[in-house]
C-alpha positions in Angstrom: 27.0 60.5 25.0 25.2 57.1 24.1 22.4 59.6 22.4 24.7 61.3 20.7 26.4 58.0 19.2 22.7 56.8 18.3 21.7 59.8 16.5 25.1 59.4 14.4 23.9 55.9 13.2 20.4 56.4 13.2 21.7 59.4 10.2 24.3 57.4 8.5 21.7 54.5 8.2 19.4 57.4 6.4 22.4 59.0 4.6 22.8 54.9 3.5 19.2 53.9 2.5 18.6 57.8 0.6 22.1 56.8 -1.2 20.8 53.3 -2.5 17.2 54.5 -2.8 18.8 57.1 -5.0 19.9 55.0 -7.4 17.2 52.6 -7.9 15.0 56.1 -8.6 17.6 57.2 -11.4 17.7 54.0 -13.0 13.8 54.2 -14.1 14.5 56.9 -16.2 12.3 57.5 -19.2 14.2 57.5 -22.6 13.8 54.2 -24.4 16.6 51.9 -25.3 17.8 50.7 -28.5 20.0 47.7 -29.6 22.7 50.7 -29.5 23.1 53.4 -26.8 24.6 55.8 -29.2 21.8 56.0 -31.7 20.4 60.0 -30.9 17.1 62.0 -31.0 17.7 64.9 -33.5 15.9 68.4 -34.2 15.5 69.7 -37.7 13.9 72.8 -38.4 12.6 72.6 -42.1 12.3 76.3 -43.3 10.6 75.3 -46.6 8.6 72.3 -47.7 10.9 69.4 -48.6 10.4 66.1 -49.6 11.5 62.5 -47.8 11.2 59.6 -50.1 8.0 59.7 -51.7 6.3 62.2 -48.9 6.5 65.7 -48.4 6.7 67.6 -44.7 5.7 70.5 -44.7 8.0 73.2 -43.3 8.1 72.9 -39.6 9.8 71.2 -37.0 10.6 68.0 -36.6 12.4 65.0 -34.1 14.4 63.1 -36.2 15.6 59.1 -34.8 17.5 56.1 -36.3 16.0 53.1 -35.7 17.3 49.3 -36.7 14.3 47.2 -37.7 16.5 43.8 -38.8 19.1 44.0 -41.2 17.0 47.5 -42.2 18.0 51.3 -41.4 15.0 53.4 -40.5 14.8 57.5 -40.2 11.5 58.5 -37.9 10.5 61.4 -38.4 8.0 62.9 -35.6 6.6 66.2 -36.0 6.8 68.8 -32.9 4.7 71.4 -32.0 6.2 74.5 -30.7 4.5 77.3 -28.9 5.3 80.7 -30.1 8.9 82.4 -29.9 10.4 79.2 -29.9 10.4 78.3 -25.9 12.7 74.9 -25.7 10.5 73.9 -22.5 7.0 74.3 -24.6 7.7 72.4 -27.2 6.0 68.6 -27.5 6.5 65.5 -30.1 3.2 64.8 -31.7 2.6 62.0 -34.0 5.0 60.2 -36.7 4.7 61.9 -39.9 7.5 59.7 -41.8 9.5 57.0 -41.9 12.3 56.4 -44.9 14.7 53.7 -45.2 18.4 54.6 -44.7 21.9 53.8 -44.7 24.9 54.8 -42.5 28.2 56.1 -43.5 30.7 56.7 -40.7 32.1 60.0 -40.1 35.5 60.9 -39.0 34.5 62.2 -35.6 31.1 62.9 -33.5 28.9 65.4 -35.1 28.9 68.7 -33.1 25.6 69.9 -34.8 22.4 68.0 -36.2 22.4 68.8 -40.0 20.1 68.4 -42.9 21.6 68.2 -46.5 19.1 69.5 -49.3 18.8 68.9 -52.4 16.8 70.9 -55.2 15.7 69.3 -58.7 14.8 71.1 -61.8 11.6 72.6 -60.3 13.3 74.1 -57.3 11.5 71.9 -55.1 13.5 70.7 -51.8 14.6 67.2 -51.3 16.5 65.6 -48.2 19.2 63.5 -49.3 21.4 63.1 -45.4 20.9 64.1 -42.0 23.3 64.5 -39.8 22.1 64.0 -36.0 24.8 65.8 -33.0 25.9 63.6 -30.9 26.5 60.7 -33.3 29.4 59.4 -35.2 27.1 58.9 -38.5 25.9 60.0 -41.5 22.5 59.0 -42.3 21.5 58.9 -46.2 18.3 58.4 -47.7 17.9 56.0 -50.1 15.9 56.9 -53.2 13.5 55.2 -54.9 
């Protein structure tokens, strides 16, 4: 009976130190923090060459972030390399590619869906003027120069 009784607390002192130990290991997670938790990662898949501020990115896609550098609103553009047929699990960021200067409009509610307003001028040649990134309660807008 004793055995019994010390098997039961030698488990629950297990069950106890896996339980604490758990969360210790969750909380080193790896996503980077900002001076806001809602500020998202976004996808954009760029079907034709467009322009962002003064560069153009090729068509392609793309990670998209805010970022708040001071009293400045920053869009990061990263580019991502996919493998072929479009596997979600083979698919890594490479290198920043841009970074534009912003501002923020609130929307009304969350956005369901990261979205990319174009704009074409009299050549027919792309231009992003928002994004929208899912998750967020935002519009972002590129400011022009």
């Amino acid at each position: 009976m004793q055995r019994k009784i010390r098997l039961l607390v030698s488990l629950i002192g297990l069950l106890m130190m896996a339980i604490v130990g758990g969360e210790s290991a969750l909380a080193q997670h790896a996503h980077e923090h900002t001076s806001d938790p809602s500020w998202k990662k976004g996808m954009v898949r760029l079907t034709e060459t467009a322009s962002v501020g003064a560069l153009r990115l090729p068509s392609g896609m793309y990670h998209v972030r805010h970022i708040v550098e001071g009293d400045k609103h920053w869009l990061v553009f990263k580019e991502v390399a996919v493998r072929a047929g479009y596997q979600e699990g083979f698919m890594w960021e490479g290198k920043e590619v841009a970074r534009v200067e912003c501002r923020v409009a609130p929307t009304e509610k969350s956005v369901r869906t990261t979205k990319v307003v174009l704009t074409k001028n009299e050549r027919a040649a792309a231009s992003i003027q928002e994004i929208q990134i899912a998750g967020e309660k935002v519009r972002h807008i590129l400011m022009t120069n």
